[in-house]
C-alpha positions as CSV (number, residue, x, y, z in Angstrom):
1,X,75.1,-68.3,29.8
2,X,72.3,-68.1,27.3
3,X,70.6,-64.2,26.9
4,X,66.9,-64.3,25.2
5,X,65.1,-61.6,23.4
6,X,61.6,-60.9,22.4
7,X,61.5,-61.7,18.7
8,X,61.1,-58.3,17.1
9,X,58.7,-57.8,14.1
10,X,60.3,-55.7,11.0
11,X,57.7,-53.1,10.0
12,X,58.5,-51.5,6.2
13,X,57.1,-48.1,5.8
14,X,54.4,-48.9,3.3
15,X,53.0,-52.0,5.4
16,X,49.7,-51.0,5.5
17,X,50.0,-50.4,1.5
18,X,50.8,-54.1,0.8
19,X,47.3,-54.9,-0.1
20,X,47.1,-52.5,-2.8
21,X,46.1,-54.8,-6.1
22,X,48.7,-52.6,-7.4
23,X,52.1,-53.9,-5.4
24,X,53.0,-57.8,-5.8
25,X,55.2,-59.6,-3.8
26,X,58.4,-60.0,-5.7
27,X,60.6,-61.5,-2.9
28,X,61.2,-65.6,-2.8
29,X,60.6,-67.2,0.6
30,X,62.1,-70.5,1.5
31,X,59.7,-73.7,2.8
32,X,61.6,-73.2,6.2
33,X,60.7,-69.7,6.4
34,X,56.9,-70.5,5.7
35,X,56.6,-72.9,8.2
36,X,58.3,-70.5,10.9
37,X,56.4,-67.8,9.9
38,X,53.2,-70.3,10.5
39,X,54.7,-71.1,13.9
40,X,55.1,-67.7,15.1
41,X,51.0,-67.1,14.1
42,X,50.1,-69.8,16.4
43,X,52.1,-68.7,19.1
44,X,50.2,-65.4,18.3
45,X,47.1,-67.0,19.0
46,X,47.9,-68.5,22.5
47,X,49.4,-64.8,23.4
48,X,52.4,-66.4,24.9
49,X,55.9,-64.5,24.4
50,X,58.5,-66.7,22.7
51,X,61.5,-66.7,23.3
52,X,64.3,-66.7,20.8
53,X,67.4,-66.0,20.0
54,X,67.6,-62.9,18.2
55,X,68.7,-63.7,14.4
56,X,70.7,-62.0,11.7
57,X,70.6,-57.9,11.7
58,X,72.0,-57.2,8.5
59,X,70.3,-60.0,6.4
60,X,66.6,-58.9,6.8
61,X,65.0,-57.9,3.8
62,X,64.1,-54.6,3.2
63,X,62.7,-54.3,-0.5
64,X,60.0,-57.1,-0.7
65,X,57.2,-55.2,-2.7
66,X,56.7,-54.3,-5.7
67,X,55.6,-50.1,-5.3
68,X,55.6,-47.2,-7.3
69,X,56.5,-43.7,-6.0
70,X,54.1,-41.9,-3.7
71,X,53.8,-39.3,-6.2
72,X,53.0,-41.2,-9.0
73,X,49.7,-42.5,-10.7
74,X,49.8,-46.1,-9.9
75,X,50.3,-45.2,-6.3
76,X,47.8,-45.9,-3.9
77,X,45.9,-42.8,-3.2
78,X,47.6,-40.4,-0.5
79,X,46.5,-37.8,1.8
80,X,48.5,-34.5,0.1
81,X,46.9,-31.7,2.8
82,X,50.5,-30.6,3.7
83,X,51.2,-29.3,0.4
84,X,47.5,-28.0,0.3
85,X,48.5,-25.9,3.8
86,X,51.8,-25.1,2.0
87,X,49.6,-23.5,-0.8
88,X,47.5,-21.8,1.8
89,X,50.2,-20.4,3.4
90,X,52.1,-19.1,0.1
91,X,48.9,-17.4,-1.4
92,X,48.3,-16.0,2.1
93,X,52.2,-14.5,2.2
94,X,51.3,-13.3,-1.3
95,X,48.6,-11.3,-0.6
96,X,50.0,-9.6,2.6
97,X,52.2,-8.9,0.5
98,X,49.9,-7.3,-2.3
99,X,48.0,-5.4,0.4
100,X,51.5,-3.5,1.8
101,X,52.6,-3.0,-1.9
102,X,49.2,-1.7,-2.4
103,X,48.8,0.5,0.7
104,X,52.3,1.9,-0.1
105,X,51.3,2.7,-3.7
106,X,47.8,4.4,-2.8
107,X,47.0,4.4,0.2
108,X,43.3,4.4,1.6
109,X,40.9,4.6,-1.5
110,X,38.1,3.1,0.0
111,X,35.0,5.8,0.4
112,X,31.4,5.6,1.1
113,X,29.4,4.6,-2.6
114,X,27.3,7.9,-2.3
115,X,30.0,10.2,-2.6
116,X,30.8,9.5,-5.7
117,X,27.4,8.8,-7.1
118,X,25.4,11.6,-8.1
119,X,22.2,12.6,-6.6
120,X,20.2,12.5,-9.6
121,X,21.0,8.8,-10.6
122,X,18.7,7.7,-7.1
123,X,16.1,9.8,-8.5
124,X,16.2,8.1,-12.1
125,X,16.6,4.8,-10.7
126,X,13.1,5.2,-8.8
127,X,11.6,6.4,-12.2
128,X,12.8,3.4,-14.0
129,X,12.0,0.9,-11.4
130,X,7.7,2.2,-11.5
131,X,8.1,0.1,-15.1
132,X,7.9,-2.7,-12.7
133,X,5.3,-2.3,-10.9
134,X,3.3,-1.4,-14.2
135,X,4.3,-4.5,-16.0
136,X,2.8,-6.3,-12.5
137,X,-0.3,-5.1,-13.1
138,X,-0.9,-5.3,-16.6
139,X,-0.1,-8.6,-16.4
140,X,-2.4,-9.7,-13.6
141,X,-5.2,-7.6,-14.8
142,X,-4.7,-9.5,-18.7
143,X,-4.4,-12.7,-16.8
144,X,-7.5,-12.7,-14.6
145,X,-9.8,-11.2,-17.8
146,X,-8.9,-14.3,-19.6
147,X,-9.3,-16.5,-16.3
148,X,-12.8,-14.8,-16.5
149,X,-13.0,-15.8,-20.4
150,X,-11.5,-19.2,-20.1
151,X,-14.6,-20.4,-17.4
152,X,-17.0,-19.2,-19.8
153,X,-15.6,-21.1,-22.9
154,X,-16.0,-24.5,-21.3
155,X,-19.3,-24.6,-22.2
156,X,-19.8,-22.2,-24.6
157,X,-20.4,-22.8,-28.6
158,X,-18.0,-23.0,-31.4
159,X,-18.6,-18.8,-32.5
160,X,-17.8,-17.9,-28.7
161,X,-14.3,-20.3,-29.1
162,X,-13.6,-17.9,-32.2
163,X,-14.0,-15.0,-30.6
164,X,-12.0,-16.3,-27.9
165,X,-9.0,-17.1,-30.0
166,X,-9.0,-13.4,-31.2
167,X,-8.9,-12.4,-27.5
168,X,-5.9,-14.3,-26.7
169,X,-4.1,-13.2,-29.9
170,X,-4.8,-9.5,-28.4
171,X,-3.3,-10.8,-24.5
172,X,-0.4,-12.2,-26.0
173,X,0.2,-8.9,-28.1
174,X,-0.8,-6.7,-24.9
175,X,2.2,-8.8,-23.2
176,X,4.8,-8.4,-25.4
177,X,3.8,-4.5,-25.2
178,X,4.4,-4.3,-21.5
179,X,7.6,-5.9,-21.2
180,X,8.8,-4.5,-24.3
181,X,7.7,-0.7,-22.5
182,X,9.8,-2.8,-19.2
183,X,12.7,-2.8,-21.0
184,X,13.1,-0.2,-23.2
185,X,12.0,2.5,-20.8
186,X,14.4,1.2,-18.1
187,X,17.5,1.0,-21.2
188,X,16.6,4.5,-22.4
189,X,16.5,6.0,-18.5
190,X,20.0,4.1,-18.1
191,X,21.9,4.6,-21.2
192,X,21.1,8.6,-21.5
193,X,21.2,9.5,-18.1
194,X,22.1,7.5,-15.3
195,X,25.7,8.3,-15.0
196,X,27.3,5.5,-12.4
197,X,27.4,1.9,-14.2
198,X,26.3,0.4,-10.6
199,X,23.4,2.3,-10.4
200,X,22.4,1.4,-13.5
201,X,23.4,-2.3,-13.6
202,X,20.9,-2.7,-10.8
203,X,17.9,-1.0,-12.4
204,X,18.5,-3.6,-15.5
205,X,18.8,-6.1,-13.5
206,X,15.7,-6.0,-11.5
207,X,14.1,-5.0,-15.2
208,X,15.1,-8.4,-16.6
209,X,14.4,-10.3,-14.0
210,X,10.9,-9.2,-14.1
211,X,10.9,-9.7,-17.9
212,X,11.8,-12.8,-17.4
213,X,9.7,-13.9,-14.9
214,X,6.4,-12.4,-16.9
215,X,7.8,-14.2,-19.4
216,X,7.0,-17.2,-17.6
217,X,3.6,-16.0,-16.4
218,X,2.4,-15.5,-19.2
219,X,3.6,-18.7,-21.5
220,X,2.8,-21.0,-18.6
221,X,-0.9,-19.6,-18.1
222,X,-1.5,-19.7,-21.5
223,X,-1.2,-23.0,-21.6
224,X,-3.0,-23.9,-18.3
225,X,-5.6,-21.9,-19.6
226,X,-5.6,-24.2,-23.5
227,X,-5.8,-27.1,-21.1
228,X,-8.7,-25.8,-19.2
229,X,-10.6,-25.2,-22.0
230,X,-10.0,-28.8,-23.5
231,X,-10.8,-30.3,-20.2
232,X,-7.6,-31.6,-19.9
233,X,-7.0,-32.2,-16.1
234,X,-3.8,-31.1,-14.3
235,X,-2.7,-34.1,-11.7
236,X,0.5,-31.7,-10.5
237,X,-1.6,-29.2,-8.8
238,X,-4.4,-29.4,-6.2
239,X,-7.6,-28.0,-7.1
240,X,-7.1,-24.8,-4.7
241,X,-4.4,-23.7,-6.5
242,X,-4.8,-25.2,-10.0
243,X,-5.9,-23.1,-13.0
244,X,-8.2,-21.0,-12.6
245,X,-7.8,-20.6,-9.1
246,X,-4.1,-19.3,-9.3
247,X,-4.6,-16.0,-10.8
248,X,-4.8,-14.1,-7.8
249,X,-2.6,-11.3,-6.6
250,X,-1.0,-12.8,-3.9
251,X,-0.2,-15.9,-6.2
252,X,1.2,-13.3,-8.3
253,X,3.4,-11.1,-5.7
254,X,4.9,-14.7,-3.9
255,X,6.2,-15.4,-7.6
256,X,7.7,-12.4,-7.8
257,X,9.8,-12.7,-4.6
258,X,10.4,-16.4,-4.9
259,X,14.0,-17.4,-6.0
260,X,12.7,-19.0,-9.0
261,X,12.2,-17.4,-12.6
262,X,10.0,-20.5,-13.8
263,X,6.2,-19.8,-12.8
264,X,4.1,-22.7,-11.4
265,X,0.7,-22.2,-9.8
266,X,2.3,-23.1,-6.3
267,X,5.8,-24.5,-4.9
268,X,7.3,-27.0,-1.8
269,X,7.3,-24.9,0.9
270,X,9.6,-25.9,4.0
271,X,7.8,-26.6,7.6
272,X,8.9,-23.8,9.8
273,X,11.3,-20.6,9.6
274,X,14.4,-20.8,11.1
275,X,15.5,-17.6,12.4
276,X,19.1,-18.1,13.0
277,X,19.4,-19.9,9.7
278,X,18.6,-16.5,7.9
279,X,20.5,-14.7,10.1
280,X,23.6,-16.6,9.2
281,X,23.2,-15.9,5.6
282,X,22.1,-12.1,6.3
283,X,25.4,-12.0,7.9
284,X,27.5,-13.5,5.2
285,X,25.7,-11.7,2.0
286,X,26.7,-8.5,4.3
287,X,30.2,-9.6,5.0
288,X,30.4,-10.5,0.9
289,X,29.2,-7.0,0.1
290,X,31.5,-5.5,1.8
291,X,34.7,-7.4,0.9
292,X,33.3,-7.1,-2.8
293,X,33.4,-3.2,-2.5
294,X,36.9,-3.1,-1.0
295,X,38.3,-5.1,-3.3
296,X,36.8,-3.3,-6.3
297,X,37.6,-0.2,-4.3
298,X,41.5,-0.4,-3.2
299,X,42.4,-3.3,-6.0
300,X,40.4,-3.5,-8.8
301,X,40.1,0.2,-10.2
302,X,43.5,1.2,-9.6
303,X,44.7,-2.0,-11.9
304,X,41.5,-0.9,-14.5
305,X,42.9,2.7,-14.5
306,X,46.6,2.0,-14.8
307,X,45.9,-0.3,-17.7
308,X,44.1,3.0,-19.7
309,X,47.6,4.2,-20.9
310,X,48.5,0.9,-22.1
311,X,44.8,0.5,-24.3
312,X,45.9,4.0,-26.2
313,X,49.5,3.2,-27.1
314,X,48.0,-0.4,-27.9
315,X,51.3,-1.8,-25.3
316,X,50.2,-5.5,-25.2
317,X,53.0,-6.7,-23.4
318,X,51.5,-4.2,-20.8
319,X,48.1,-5.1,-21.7
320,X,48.5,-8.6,-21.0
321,X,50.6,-8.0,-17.7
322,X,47.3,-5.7,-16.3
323,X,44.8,-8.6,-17.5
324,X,47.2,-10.9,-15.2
325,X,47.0,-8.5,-12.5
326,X,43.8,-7.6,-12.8
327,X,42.4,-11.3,-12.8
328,X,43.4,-12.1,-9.1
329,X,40.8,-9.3,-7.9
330,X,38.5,-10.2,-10.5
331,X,38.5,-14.1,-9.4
332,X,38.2,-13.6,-5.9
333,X,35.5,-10.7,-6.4
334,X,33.7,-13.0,-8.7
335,X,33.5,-16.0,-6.1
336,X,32.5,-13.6,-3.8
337,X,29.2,-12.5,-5.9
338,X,28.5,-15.9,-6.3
339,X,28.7,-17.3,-2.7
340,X,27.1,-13.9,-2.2
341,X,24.1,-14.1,-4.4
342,X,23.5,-17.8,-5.2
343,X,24.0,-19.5,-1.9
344,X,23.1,-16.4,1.0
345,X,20.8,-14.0,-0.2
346,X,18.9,-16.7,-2.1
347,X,18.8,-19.4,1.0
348,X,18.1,-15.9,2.7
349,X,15.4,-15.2,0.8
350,X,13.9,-19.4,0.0
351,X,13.7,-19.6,4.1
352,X,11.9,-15.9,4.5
353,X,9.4,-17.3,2.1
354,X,9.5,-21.2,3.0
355,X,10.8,-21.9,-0.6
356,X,11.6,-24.9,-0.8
357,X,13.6,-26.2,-3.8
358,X,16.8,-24.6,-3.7
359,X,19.4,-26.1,-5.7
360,X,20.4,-22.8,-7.0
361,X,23.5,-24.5,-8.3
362,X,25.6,-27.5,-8.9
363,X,29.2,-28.5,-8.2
364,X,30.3,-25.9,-11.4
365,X,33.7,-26.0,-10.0
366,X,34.5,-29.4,-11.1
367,X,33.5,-28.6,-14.4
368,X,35.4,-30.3,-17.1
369,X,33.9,-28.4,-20.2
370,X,32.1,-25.0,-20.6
371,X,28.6,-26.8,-21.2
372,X,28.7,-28.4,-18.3
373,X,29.5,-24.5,-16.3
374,X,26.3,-23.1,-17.8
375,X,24.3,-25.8,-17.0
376,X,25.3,-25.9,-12.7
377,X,26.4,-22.4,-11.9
378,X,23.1,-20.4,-12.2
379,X,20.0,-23.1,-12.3
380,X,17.3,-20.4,-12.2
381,X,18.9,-19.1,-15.5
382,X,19.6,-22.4,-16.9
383,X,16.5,-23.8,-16.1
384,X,14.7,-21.0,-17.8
385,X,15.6,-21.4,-21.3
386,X,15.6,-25.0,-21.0
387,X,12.1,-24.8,-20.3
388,X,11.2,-21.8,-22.5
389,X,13.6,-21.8,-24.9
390,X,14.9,-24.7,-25.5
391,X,12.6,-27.7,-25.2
392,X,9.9,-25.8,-27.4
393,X,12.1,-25.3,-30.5
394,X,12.9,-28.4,-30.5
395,X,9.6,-29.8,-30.1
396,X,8.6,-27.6,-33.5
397,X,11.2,-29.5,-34.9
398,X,14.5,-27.5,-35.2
399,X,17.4,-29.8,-34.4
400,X,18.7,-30.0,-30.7
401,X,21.9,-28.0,-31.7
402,X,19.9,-25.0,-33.3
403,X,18.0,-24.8,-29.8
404,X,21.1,-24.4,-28.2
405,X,22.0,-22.3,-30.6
406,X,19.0,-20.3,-29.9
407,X,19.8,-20.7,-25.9
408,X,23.3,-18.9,-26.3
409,X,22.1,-16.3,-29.1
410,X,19.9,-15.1,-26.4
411,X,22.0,-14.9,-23.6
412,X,24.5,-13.4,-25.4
413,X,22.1,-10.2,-26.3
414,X,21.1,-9.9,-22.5
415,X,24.4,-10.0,-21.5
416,X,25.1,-7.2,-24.0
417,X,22.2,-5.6,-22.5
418,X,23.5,-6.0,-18.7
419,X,27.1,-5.0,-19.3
420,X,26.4,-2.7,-22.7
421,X,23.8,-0.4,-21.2
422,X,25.0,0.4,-17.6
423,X,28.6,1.4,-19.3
424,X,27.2,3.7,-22.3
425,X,29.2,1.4,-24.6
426,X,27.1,-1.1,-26.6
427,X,30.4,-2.3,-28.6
428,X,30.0,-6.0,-28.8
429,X,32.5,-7.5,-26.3
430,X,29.9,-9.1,-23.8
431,X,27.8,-10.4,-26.8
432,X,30.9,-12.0,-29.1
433,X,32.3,-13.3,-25.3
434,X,29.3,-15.4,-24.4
435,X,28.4,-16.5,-28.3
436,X,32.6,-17.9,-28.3
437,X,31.6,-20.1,-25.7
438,X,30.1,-22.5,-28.1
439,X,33.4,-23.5,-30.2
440,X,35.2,-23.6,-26.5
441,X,32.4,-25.6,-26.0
442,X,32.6,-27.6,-28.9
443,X,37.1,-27.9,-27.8
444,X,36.7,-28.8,-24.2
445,X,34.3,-31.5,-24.6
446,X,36.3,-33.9,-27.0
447,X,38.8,-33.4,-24.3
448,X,36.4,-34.4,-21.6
449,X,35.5,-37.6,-23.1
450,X,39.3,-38.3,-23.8
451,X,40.3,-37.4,-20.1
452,X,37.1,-38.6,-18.6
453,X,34.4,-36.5,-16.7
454,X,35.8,-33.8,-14.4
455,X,39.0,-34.3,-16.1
456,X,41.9,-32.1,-14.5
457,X,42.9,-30.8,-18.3
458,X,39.3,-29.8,-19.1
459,X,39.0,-27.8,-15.8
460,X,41.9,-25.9,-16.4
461,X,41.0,-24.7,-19.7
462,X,37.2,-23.7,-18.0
463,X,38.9,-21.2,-15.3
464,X,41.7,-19.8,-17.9
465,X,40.0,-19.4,-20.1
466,X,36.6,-18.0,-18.5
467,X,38.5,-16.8,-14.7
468,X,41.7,-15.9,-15.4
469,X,41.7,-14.5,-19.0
470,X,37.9,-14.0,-19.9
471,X,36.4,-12.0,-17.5
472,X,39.2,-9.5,-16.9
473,X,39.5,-8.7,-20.4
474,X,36.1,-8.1,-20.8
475,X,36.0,-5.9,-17.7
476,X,39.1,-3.7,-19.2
477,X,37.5,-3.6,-22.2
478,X,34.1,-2.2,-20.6
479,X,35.7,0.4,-18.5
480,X,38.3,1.6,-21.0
481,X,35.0,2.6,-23.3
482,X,33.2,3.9,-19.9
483,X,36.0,6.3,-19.0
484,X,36.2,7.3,-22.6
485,X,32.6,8.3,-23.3
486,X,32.9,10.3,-20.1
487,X,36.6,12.0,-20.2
488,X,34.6,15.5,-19.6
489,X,33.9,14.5,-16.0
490,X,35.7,14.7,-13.7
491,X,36.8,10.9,-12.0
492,X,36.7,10.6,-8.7
């Protein structure tokens, strides 16, 4: 008595691997192999069971590839989301953890934000903040007198050009007046008598926004209006909204609110408004807030004020252990300001006003140099100075470098001015930060070009050194002055 079995097909564990370019069949098959291997296909392709007698058990072969470990680079590519859940599930555990130890230590810190700041600083920031509204209307009321000029001019004669010239010269010097007055008023109001850095931070910041934005008011017009007067005819615009007919003050006021700091006489605009679109990002730039302020609250200025000891002894060791600690806040409290500002409140704002170019930023977190950071994470600031900045010096003929040069010089002073100012302590550190970003600059992207774009080394070095180390240092630094320059009052 004969017993038959269903042949039975030996599956190794990388089988659906073996087509990998990578992997090449090592193991030597004999001619009478081959051809019952052939065999067995066609009796695939009638779909009729065969059967055989069951061979050998011991004698199949199990290594017949060529393949490198799983891990490895020459592996074919793998799905590695357990260890990314593993990850997840250890920083979570962390962090519970970090909130007991922190509850234990200090219990509830968290209070409302106005009962700590004083009463006066509201009544300060309104003063400062009517700079704004002045610099609004000088600048319109300049702009539409030479709108007014500029029609005339077309065809007037050569002595009425002249006179013309000497008009503008006084526009452009009545400009840099106003938003010199924009700034300096608000920095004097801040720095001498505002007493909460917050409440001061946001004062300068709605300050240099403005100045940034009349900025562009002003250069772009006065070059619409040198084209206008040449004759020189504008395809990008139509004629409704082309120069002259742009100077208006609602043209004006939508420029203001737009998410853009680059004036252009008009914008894409999106069809419709989608309510629950805003809403969603209403509900998250709330939800940011709020998870901002406890974490500033409960984490971040307990670390900041333990660290104050260490800063007068000079401890490094210490020092360097509060930076650490002080840099897991500070990352998290930094990703939440920018998902906070760059992606709800201006979405938020874009579909209030039907704005419709918003590529506020790029993938920044792939990053694999520090140029390539200040170029995606904040594209209204970028874009700026490129325009502005940048692309005229080197059009008078300074060398590409020099302009960027030029583009960090700049930035540097204004983020002395944002961080200096609000904290009483114009020391440096913000300014000497963002100017050593150009010889980081100048490390990172050899290494980019050696690893290749997006390289894992290059966007390590980015978030040490501008997360992990950068930022909380300069934040130490900042505070240890603030707390210093105001030992006589009382903390809260």
């Amino acid at each position: 008595m004969t017993t038959t079995y269903r042949r039975a097909k030996v599956v190794t564990d990388s089988e659906d691997d073996q087509s990998d370019s990578r992997q090449k069949r090592d193991l030597r098959i004999t001619s009478k192999r081959i051809s019952s291997i052939k065999e067995e296909k066609l009796d695939d392709k009638k779909k009729k069971p065969v059967a055989v007698t069951f061979g050998p058990h011991h004698t199949i072969p199990i290594h017949t590839l060529s393949k490198a470990s799983v891990l490895s680079k020459e592996a074919p590519p793998e799905n590695y989301s357990g260890f990314i859940r593993l990850g997840m599930l250890v920083l979570g555990a962390s962090n519970i953890r970090l909130v007991i130890e922190n509850w234990m230590k200090y219990g509830l810190l968290i209070r409302l934000p106005h009962s700590y700041i004083p009463l006066q600083d509201y009544g300060l920031f309104a003063l400062a903040w009517l700079s704004v509204p002045l610099s609004l209307s000088v600048s319109f009321i300049v702009e539409y007198g030479m709108t007014k000029l500029a029609v005339q001019a077309q065809n007037a004669k050569p002595d009425f050009l002249k006179k013309l010239a000497v008009i503008e010269k006084v526009a452009t010097l009545t400009h840099i007046g106003h938003l010199f007055f924009l700034l300096s008023f608000s920095s004097y109001i801040v720095y001498n008598h505002i007493y909460h850095p917050m409440v001061g931070s946001a004062v300068l910041i709605i300050c240099l926004i403005t100045f940034l934005k009349l900025t562009s008011y002003f250069l772009v017009n006065s070059e619409l209006r040198e084209r206008y007067i040449s004759g020189k005819t504008d395809d990008f615009y139509d004629e409704d909204v082309a120069y002259p007919n742009n100077i208006k003050p609602n043209n004006l006021l939508y420029f203001f609110f737009a998410p853009t700091l680059c004036y252009q006489p008009s914008y894409p605009r999106t069809e419709v408004f989608r309510p629950t679109f805003f809403m969603k990002r209403v509900a998250e730039l709330i939800v940011c807030l709020v998870m901002m302020y406890v974490l500033t609250e409960q984490y971040a200025k307990p670390t900041l004020a333990n660290s104050l000891k260490a800063l007068e002894e000079k401890n490094f060791v210490t020092i360097v252990e509060r930076v650490l600690k002080l840099s897991t806040s500070a990352v998290v409290i930094w990703l939440l300001m920018f998902y906070a500002l760059f992606h709800a409140y201006l979405n938020a704002l874009s579909e209030l006003l039907r704005f419709g170019d918003r590529t506020f930023y790029l993938a920044w977190w792939n990053s694999g140099n520090l140029a390539t950071y200040w170029r995606l994470w904040n594209r209204p600031v970028y874009l700026f100075f490129k325009r502005h900045v940048y692309l005229p010096s080197v059009r008078r003929g300074l060398p590409p470098y020099v302009g960027q040069l030029l583009v960090f010089f700049v930035s540097a002073v204004l983020h002395e001015y944002m961080v200096g100012i609000p904290t009483h302590s114009v020391n440096g550190f913000a300014f000497w930060g963002m100017l050593g970003q150009i010889p980081l600059i100048a490390i990172t992207k050899p290494l980019e070009k050696w690893r290749g774009k997006e390289s894992a080394l290059g966007n390590t070095i980015f978030w040490i050194t501008f997360c992990v180390v950068g930022q909380p240092t300069i934040a130490l630094m900042y505070y240890y002055q603030w707390t210093t320059t105001h030992r006589h009052i009382e903390m809260p």
